[in-house]
C-alpha positions in Angstrom: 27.4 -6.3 24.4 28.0 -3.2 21.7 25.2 -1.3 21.7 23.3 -0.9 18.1 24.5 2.3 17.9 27.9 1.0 17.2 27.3 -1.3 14.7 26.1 -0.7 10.8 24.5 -3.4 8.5 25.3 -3.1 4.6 22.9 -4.3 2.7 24.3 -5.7 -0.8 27.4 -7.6 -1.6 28.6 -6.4 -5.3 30.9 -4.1 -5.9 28.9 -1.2 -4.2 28.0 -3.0 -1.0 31.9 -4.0 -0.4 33.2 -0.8 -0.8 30.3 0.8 1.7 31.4 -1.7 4.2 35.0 -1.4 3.6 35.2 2.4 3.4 33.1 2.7 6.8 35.4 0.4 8.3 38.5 3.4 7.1 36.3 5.8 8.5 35.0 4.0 11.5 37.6 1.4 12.9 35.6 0.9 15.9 32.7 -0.3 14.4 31.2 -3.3 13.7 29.8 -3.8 10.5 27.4 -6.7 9.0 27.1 -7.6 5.3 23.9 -8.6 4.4 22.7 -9.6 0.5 20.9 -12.5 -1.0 23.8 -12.9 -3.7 27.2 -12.8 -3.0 30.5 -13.1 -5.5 29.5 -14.7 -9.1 25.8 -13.9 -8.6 26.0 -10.7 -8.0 26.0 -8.2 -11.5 29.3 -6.7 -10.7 31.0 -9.8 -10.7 30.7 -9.5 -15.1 30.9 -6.2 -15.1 34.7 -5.2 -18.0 35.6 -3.4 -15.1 37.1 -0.6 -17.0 37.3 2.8 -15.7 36.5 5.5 -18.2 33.1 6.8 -16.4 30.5 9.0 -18.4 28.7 12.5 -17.1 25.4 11.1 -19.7 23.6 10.1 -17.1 24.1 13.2 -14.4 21.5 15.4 -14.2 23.1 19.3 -14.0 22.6 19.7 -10.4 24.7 16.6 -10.1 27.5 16.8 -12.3 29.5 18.2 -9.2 28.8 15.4 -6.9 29.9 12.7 -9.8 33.0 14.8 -10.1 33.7 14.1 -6.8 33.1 10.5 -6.6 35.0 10.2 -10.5 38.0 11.9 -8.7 38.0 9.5 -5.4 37.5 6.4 -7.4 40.4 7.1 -9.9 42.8 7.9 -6.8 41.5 4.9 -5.0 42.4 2.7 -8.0 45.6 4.6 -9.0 47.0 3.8 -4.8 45.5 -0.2 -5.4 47.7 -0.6 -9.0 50.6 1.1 -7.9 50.8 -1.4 -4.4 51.5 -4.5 -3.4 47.8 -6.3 -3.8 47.4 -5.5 -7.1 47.9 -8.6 -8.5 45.4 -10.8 -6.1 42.8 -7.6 -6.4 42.9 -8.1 -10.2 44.0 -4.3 -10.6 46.0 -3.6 -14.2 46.8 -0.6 -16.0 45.2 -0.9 -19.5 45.2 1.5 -22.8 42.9 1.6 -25.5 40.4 3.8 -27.5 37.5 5.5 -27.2 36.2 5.9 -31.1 33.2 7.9 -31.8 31.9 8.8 -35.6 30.2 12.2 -34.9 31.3 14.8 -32.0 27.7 14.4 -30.4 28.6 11.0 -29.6 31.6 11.6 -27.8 32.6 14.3 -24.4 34.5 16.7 -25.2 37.4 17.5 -22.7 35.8 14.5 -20.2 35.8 15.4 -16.8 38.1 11.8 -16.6 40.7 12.9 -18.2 42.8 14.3 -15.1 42.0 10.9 -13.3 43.5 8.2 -15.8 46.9 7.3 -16.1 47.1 9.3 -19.7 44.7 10.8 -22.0 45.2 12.5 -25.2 43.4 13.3 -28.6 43.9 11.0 -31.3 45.1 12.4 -34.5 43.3 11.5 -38.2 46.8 10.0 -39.5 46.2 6.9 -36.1 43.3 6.8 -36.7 43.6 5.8 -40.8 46.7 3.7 -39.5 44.2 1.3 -37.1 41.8 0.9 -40.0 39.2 3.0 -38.2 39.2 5.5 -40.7 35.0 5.8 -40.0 35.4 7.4 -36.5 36.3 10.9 -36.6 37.4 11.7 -33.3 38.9 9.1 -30.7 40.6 9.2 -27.6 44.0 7.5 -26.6 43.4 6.4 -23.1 45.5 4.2 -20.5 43.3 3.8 -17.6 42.5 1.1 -14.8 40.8 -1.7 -15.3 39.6 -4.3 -12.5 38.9 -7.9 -12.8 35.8 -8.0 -11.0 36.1 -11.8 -10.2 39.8 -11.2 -8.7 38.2 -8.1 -7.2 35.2 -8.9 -5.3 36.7 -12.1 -3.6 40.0 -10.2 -2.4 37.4 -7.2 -0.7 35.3 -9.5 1.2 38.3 -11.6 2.3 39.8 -8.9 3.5 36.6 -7.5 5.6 36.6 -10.6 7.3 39.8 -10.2 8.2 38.7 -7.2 9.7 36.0 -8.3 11.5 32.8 -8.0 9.0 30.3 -10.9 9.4 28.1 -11.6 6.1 24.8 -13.2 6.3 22.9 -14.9 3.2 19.9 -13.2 3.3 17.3 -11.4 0.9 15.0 -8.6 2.7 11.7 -7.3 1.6 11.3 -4.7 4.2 13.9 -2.4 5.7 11.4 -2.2 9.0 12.8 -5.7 9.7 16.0 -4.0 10.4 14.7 -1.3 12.7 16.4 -0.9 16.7 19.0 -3.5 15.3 21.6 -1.1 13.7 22.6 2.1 14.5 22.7 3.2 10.4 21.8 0.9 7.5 23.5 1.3 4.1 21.5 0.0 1.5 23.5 -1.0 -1.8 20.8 -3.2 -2.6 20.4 -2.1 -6.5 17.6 -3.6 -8.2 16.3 -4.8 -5.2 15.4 -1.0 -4.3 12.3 -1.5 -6.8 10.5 -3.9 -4.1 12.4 -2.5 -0.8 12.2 0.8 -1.1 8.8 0.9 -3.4 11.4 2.8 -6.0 10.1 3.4 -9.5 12.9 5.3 -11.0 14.7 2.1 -11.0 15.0 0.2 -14.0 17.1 -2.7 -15.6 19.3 -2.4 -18.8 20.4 -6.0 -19.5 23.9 -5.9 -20.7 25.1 -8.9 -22.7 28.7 -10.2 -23.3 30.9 -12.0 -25.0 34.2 -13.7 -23.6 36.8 -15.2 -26.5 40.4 -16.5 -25.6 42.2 -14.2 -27.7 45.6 -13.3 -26.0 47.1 -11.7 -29.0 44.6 -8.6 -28.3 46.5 -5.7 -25.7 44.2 -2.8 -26.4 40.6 -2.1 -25.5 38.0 -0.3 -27.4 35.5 1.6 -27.2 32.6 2.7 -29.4 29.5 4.4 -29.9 28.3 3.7 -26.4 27.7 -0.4 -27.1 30.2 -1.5 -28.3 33.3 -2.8 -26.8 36.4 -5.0 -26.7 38.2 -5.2 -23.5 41.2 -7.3 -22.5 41.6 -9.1 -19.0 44.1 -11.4 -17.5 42.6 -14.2 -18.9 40.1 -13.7 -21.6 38.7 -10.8 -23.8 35.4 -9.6 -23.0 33.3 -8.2 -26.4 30.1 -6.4 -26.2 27.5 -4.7 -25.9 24.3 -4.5 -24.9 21.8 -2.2 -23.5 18.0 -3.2 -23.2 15.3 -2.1 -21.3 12.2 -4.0 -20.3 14.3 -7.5 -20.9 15.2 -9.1 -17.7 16.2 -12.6 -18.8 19.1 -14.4 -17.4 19.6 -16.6 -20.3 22.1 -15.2 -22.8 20.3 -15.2 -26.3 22.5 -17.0 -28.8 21.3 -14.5 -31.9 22.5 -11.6 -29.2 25.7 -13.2 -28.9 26.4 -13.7 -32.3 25.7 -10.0 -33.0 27.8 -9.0 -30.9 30.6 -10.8 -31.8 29.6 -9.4 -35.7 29.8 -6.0 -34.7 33.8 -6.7 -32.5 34.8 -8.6 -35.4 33.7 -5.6 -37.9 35.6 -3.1 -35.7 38.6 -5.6 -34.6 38.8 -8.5 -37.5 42.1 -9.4 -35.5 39.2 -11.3 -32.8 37.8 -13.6 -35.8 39.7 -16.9 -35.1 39.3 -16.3 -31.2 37.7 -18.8 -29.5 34.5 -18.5 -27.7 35.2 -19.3 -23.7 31.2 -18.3 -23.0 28.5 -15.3 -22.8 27.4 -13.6 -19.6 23.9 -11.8 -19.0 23.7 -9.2 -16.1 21.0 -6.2 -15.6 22.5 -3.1 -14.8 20.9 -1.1 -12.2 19.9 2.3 -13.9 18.2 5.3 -12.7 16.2 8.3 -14.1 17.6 10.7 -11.8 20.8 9.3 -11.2 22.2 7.4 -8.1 20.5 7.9 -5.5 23.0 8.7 -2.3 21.1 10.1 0.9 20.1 9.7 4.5 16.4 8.7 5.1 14.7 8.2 8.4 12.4 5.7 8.7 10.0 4.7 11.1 8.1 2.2 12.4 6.4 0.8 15.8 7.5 4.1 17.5 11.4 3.7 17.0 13.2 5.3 13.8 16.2 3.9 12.0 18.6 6.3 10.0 18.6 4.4 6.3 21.7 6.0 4.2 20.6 4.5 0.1 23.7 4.0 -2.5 22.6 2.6 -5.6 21.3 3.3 -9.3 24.9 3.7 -10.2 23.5 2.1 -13.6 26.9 1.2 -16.2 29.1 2.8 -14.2 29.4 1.0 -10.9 33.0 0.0 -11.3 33.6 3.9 -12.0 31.9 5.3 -9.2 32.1 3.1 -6.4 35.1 3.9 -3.9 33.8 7.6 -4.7 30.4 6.7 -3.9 31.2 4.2 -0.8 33.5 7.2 0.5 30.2 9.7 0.9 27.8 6.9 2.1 30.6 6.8 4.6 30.6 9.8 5.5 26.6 9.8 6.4 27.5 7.1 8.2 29.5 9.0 10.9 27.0 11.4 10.7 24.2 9.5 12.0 26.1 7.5 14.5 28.7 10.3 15.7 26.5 13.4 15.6 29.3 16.5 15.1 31.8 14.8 14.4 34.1 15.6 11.5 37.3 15.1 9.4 
């Protein structure tokens, strides 16, 4: 029988929790990992998330912006190795180019820290920018980057950590104590569910709304003014946004919807005789701060357990999460491998 110090339970099974479990697995073969989350696949937020990497510094704190650097960097070399091989296809990874539009230089980065981790990235001259009919935006961005179908995505990771040996368990936890003297390290990629398991008040939802139309005739996505969007897939073309706070409804609000789809068809009139396949409503796991990646020990009944918490990643979980997953990794083999190194 292993003994718990060889074993580490994940607890969360978006796209945070998967890559935690999978990039402990690169770093710790030997190990035997245990996925544990209450909603897996098409319940979980990630799974209708527009998957498009262009990651923002907005939401770093100063003393930060060198740690999201570093997880930026990772995550665009992760994706740029998963494109470029043979998976790509069944792990829904395609290159993709597009805009990013904004209408006043406060609204947009200037030289973003991205830039050296896409595929391409330039400045957009006035002339293209007259020539698309986007005359209004005064600086854009020509960008091809990655984008990753998060349906294709999410199924191909856990099939391939049960390959590897992962077990998954259906299970929703109220109280990391449950866990204590079973694992040797916990990862909790929980999100959301940090507010009532970790007693976390800098957690909060935005609920993001969107739109998917069949419109194969669109190649290009774009970006604008923080909200709003239009993003090809394989299959369908996702249009949105939306960012509110203190909603947490499910149910996607037709009048939301059809504002949406006002403000695509204003910036893109070529989407006006798409047709609607259906909406999507998903709350986004912000947090003031920024994500919270650390080691806590906690204890209980005289025993202590070594609790390493990845979440709050907020719009950018696509973005950040190999990057992310890699470091929580790395605490990992901390606690269970005391001195050890790469």
């Amino acid at each position: 029988m292993m003994s718990t110090s060889g074993s580490v339970a994940v607890l969360g099974a978006g796209v945070i929790g998967l890559s935690t479990a999978a990039a402990v697995l690169d770093l710790l073969p030997d190990v035997k990992v245990t996925v544990m989350a209450d909603k897996f696949g098409a319940d979980t937020t990630s799974y209708g998330s527009g998957g498009l990497f262009v990651p923002s510094l907005f939401s770093a704190g100063e003393d930060n912006k060198h740690r999201y650097r570093q997880w930026m960097r990772e995550s665009g070399s992760y994706f740029r190795e998963l494109l470029t091989g043979p998976e790509a296809g069944v792990a829904g990874a395609m290159a993709l180019s597009g805009f990013l539009l904004a209408r006043t230089e406060e609204d947009i980065e200037v030289e973003p820290p991205y830039r050296d981790d896409v595929i391409s990235f330039r400045e957009m001259t006035k002339q293209e920018l007259h020539r698309l009919g986007l005359s209004e935006y005064k600086h854009g961005y020509a960008i091809t980057t990655y984008i990753i179908n998060q349906s294709k995505y999410l199924q191909w990771m856990q099939k391939n950590l049960e390959k590897r040996g992962v077990t998954f368990i259906q299970k929703r936890f109220t109280d990391l104590s449950e866990l204590c003297g079973q694992f040797g390290a916990v990862v909790n990629c929980t999100s959301l569910g940090s507010r009532e398991l970790c007693g976390d008040r800098k957690l909060y939802a935005l609920r993001g709304h969107m739109v998917r139309v069949r419109a194969p005739w669109i190649k290009h996505w774009v970006y604008v003014d923080h909200d709003t969007y239009i993003i090809p897939g394989e299959d369908l073309v996702a249009l949105g946004g939306s960012k509110v706070e203190g909603d947490e409804t499910l149910i996607p609000d037709p009048a939301r919807g059809r504002e949406i789809r006002d403000r695509c068809e204003r910036l893109c009139p070529a989407i006006k005789c798409a047709e609607a396949d259906h909406e999507w409503v998903g709350l986004r796991p912000c947090r003031k701060g920024g994500i919270r990646l650390e080691i806590q020990t906690l204890s209980t009944g005289g025993r202590s357990m070594k609790v390493i918490h990845n979440y709050g990643h907020g719009t950018s979980g696509v973005a950040y999460s190999w990057g992310t997953a890699l470091e929580a990794a790395r605490y990992v083999r901390d606690v269970i491998t005391p001195g050890a190194r790469l």
